[in-house]
N, C-alpha and C positions, 0 to 999 in steps of 0.2 A: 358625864357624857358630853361630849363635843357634839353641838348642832349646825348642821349646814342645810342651807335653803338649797331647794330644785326646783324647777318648773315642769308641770306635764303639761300636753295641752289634748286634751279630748274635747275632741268636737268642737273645735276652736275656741273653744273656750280654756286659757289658762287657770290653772291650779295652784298656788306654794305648797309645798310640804314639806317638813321639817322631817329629817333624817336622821338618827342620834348614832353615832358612831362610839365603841367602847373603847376605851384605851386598853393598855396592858395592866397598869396599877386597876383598873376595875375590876375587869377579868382574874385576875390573880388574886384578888380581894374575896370577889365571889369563890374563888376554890379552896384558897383557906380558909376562909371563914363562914361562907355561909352553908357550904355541904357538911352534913352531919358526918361523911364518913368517905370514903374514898371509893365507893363500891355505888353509889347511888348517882340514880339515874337526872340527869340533866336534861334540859328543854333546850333548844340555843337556838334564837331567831335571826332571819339574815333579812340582810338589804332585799338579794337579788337571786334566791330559791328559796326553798321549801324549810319548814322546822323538820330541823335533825334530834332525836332522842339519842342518850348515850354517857360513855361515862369519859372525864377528861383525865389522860395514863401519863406518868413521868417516866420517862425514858433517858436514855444517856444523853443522849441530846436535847433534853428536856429548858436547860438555862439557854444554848444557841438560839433554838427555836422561839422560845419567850422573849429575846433580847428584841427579833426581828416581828413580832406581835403573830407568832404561829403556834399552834395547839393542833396536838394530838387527841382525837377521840375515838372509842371505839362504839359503832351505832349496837345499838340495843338486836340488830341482824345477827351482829357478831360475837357479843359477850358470852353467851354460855363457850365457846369456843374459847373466847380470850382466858379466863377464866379460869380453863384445862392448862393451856398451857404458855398462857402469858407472851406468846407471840404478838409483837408489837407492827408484826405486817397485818395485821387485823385490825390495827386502826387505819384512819386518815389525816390528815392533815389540813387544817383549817385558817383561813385567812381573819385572825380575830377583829381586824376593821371591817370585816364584811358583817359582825354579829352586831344586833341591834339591841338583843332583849338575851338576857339566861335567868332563868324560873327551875327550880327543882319540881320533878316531877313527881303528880301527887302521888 
């Protein structure tokens, strides 16, 4: 992970915190290797919203999208639907320098 410093400042008082930003060889490390299986459910933490559950789909534009550090997921809303019928408009599309943290979920 690549760390970069920030400053906040609450109540005039500054802060450091360190940020850890994921590459692509991480992210792609984690989906080969650490998901048991292509069907299981993922955690993906960001900088700057909320944890998304779901599962990360190869698509035809699966290498494009990877080259420019973006991921396809479908939220755990949508799976039983994906599922059926593998429609890839059921995912989203994800800024992988925006993830912070990916945990499988238990």
């Amino acid at each position: 992970m690549v760390a970069t410093n920030t400053c906040i400042l609450r109540r005039r008082r500054i802060f450091n915190t360190k940020l850890f930003v994921m590459t692509i060889e991480q992210i792609e490390k984690f989906i080969n290797g650490n998901t048991p299986g292509p069907q299981d459910s993922v955690k993906i933490f960001f900088k700057t919203r909320g944890t998304v559950e779901g599962i990360f789909i190869q698509t035809p534009d699966y290498i494009e999208l990877k080259r420019k550090n973006f991921w396809r997921i479908v939220s755990l809303k949508n799976m039983e639907d994906y599922k059926q019928s593998k429609n890839s408009g059921l995912s989203r599309i994800f800024n992988g320098a925006e993830f912070t943290k990916l945990s499988l979920k238990p």
